[in-house]
Z-matrix of the N, CA and C atoms (Angstrom, degrees):
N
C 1 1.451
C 2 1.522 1 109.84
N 3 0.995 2 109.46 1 136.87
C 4 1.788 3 107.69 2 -173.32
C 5 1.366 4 118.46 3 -117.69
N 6 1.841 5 112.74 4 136.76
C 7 1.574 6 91.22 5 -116.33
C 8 2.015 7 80.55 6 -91.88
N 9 1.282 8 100.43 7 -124.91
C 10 2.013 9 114.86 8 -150.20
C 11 1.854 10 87.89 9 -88.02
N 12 1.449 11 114.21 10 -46.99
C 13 2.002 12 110.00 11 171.52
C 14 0.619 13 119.48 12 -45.95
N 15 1.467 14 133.67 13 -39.08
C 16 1.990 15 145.42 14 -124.94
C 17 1.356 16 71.36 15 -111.76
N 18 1.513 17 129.13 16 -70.58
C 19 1.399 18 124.17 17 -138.84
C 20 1.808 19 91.75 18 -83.58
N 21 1.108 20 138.20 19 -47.30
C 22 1.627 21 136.73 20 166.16
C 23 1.504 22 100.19 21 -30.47
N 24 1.279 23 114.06 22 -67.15
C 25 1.603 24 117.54 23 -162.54
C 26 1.695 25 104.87 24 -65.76
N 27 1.457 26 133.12 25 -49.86
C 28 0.699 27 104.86 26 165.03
C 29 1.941 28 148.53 27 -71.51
N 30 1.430 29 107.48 28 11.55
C 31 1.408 30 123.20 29 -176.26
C 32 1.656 31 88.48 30 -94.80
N 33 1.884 32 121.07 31 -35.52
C 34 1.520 33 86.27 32 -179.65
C 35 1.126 34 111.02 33 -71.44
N 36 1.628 35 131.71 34 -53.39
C 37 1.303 36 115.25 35 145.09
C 38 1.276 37 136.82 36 36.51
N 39 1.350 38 118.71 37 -83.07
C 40 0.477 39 141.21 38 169.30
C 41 1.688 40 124.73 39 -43.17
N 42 1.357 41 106.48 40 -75.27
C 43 1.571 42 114.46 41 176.40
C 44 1.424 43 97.03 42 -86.86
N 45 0.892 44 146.08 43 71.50
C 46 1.608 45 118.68 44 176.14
C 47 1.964 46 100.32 45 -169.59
N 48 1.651 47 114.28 46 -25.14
C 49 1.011 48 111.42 47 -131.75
C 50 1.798 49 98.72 48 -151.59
N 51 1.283 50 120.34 49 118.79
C 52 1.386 51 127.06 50 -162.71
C 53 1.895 52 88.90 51 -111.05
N 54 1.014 53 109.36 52 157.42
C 55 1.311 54 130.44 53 148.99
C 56 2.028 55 125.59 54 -130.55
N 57 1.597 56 104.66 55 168.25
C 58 1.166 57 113.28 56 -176.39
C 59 1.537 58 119.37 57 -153.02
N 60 0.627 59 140.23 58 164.96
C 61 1.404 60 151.17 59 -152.13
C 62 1.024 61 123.54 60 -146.28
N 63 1.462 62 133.88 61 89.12
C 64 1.778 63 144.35 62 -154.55
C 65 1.781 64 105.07 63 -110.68
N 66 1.153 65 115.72 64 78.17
C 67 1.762 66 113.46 65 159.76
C 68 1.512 67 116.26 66 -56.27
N 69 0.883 68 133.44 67 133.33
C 70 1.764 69 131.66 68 170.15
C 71 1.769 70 94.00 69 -132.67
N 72 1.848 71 84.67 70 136.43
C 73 1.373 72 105.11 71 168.43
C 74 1.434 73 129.84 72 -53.19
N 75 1.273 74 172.14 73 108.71
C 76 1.177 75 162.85 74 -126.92
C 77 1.558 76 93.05 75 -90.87
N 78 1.299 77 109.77 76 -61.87
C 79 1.854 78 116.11 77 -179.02
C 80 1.764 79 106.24 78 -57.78
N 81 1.461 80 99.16 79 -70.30
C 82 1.506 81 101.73 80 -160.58
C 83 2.024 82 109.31 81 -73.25
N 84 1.121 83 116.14 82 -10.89
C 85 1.513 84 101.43 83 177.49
C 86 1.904 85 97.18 84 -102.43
N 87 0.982 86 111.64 85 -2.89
C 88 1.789 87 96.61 86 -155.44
C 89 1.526 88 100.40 87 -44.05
N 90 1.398 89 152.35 88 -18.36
C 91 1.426 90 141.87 89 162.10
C 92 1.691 91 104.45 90 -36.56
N 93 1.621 92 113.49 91 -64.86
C 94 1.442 93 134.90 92 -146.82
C 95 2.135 94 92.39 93 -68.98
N 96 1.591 95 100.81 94 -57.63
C 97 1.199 96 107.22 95 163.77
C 98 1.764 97 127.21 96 -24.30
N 99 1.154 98 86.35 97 -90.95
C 100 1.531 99 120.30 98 166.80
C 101 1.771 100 98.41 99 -28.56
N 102 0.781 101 158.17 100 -25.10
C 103 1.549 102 168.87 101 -105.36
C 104 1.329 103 108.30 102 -163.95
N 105 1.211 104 119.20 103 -86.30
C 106 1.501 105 123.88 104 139.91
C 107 1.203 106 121.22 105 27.40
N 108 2.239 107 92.08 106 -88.67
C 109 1.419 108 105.87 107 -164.04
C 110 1.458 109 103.46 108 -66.15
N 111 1.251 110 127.72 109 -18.57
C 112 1.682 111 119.22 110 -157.75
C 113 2.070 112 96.43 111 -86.67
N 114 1.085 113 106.69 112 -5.38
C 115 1.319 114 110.13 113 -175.37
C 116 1.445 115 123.14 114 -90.64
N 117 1.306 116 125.17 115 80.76
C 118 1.366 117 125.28 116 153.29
C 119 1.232 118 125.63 117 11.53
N 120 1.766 119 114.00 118 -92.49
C 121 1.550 120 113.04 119 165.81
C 122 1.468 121 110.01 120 -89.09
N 123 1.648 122 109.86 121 108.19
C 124 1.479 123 88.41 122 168.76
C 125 1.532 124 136.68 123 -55.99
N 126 1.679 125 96.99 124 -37.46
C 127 1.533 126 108.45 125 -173.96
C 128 1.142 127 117.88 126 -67.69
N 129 1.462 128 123.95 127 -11.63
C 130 1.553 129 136.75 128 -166.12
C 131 1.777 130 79.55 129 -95.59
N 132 1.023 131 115.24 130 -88.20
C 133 1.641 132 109.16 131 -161.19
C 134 1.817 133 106.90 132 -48.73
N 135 0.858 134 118.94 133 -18.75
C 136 1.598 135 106.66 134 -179.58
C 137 1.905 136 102.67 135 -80.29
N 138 1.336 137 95.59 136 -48.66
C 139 1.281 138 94.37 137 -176.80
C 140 1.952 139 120.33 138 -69.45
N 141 1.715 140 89.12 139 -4.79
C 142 1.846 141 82.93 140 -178.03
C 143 1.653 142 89.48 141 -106.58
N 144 1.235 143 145.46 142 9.71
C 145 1.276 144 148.85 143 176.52
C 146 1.977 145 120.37 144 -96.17
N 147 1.379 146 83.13 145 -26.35
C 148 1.471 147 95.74 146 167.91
C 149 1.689 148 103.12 147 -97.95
N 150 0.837 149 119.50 148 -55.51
C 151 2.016 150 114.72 149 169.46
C 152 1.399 151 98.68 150 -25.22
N 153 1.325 152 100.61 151 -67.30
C 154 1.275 153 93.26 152 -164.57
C 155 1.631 154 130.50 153 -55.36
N 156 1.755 155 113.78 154 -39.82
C 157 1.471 156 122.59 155 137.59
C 158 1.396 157 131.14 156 1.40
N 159 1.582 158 87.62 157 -65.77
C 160 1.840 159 101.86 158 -162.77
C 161 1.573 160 95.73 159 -72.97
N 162 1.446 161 129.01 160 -55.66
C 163 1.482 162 116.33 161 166.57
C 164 1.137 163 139.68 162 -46.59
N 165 1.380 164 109.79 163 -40.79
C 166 1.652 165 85.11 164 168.36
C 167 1.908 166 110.00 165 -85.79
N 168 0.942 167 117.59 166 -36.02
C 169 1.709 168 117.19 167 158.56
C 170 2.158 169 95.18 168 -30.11
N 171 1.192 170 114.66 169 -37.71
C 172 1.560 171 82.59 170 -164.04
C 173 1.767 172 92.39 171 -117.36
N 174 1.201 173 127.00 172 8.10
C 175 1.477 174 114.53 173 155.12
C 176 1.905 175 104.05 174 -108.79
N 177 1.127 176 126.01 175 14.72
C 178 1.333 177 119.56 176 134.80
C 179 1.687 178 122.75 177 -70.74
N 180 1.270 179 108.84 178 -53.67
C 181 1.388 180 115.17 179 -175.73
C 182 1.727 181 100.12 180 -50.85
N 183 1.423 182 107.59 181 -55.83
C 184 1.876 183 114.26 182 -160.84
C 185 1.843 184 83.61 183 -79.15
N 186 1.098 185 146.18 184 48.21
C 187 1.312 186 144.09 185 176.36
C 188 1.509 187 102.48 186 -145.08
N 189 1.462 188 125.67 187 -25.60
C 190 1.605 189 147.62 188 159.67
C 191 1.047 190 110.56 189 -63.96
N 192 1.318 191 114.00 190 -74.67
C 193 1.605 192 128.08 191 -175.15
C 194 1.728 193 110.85 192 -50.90
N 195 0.803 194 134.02 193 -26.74
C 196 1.563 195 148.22 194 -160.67
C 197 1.173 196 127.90 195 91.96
N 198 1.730 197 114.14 196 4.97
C 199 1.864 198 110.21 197 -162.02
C 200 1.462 199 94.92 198 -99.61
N 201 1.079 200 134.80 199 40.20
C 202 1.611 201 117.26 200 169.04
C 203 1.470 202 85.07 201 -64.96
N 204 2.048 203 91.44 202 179.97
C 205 0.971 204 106.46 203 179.29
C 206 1.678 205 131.64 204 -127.22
């Protein structure tokens, strides 16, 4: 039976909290791998590698449009 935390933690869980599931090829990713392993927090560097993505993705776009600055 799982007790009054387990069941709290999983309701924030619940609303609060996405997951994902990353397979990598052994042959075709070993770069992404290889990278990976040297990383401490994975979730911190994946998640500051995509940040970083979305910025230049959105000072390309405002560099298209004409509004740089």
């Amino acid at each position: 039976m799982a007790n009054k935390a387990t069941i709290r933690q999983k309701k924030y869980d619940a609303t609060h909290r996405v997951s994902y599931l990353l397979k990598f090829n052994i042959e075709n990713d070993r770069d992404v791998i290889e990278w990976l392993n040297r990383q401490s927090n994975k979730q911190g560097a994946i998640k500051q590698v995509i940040r970083e993505y979305i910025l230049r993705e959105q000072i390309r776009a405002e560099m298209a449009s004409g509004k740089s600055e």
